[in-house]
Structure formats: structure tokens, C-alpha cells
C-alpha positions as CSV (number, residue, x, y, z in Angstrom):
1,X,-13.8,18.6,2.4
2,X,-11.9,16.7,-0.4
3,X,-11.5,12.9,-0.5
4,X,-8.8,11.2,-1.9
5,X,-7.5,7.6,-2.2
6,X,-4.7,6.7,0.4
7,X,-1.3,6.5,-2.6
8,X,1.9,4.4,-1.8
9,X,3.6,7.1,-2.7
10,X,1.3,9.6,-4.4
11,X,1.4,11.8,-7.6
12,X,2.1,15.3,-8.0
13,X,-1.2,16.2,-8.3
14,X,-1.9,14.2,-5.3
15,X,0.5,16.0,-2.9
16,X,-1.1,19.4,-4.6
17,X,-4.8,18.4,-3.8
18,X,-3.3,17.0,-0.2
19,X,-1.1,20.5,0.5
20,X,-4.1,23.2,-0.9
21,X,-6.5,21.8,1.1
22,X,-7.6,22.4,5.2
23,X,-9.7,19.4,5.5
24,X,-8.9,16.3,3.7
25,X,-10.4,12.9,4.2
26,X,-8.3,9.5,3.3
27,X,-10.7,7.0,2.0
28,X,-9.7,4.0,3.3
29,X,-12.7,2.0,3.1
30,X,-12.0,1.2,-0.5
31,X,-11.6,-2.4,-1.3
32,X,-8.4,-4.2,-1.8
33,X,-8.4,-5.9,-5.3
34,X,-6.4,-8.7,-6.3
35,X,-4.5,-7.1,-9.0
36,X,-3.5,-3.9,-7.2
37,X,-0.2,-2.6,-5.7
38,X,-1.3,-1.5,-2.9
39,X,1.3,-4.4,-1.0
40,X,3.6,-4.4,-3.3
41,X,6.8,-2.4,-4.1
42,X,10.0,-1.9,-6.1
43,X,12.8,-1.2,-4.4
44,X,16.7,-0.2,-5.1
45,X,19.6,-2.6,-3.8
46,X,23.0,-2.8,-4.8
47,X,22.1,-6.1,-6.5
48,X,19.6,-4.1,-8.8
49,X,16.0,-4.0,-8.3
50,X,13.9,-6.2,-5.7
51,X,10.3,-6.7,-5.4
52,X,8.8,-6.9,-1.7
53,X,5.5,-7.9,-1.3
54,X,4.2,-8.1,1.8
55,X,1.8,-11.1,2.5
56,X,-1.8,-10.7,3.3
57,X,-3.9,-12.5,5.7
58,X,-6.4,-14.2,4.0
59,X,-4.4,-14.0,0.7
60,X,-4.1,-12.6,-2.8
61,X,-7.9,-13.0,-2.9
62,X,-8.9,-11.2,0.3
63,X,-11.7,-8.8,0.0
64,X,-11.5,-6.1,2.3
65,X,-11.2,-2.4,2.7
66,X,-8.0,-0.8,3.1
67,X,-8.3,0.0,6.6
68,X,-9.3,-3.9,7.4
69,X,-6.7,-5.5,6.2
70,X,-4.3,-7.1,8.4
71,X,-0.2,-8.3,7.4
72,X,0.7,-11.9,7.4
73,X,3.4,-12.5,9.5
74,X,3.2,-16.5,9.7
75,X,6.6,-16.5,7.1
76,X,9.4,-14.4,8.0
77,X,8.9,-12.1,5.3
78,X,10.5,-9.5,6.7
79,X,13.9,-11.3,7.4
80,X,14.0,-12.2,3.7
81,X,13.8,-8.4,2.4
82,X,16.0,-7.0,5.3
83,X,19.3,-9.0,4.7
């Protein structure tokens, strides 16, 4: 069995590891860290480049695994990045 990080959007090599192998597990315990991308994006309008980052319960600071962590939905977030 091969484990490998859960990627945004992953590398090459990622996809290769992900596609050779029969039984892969997704770590998602690993923690979420402050200065990581994992809610965070770039993304292509026809006003140039926007950032969305989706809030966090808890925070910037929240210190949880991956598969704990919950979206804040208490600003409307999404209406801002959909117009």
C-alpha cells in the first residue's frame, strides 16, 4: 500500500504514484498549518487573477487534521467569489 498526502491539485509524479498503484491510501489526518494552501486558491477571471480562500471554522490558527476540518459559512463567502 502507498500513502500519499491528499494535493489540491497534484504533481505529475503525484498522479504517476496515484495511477501505478492498486491500493492507495489518502492521508488525511495530517494537520492543517497556518501557512499552508491547502484553502486557498488562484483562480482565472476575465478581470485577471483572483484569490479565493475559503474561511475556516475556528480560523487561520485552527489545528486540526485535514479530514476534521469544517468550512465557515457565517460570511457569504461564496456569493463574493461567484459574481
Amino acid at each position: 500500500m502507498q500513502n500519499i498526502e491528499i494535493q489540491y491539485f497534484g504533481s505529475v509524479y503525484w498522479y504517476k504514484i496515484l495511477f501505478k498503484k492498486t491500493n492507495v491510501n489518502l492521508n488525511s489526518f495530517v494537520l492543517h498549518q497556518k501557512s499552508s494552501k491547502w484553502n486557498t486558491t488562484l483562480l482565472p477571471s476575465a478581470n485577471g487573477v483572483v484569490r479565493l480562500s475559503v474561511p475556516l471554522v475556528g480560523g487561520r490558527s485552527v489545528r486540526q487534521s485535514l479530514a476534521d476540518l469544517k468550512i465557515a459559512y457565517r460570511d457569504n463567502w461564496v456569493a463574493q467569489h461567484t459574481r
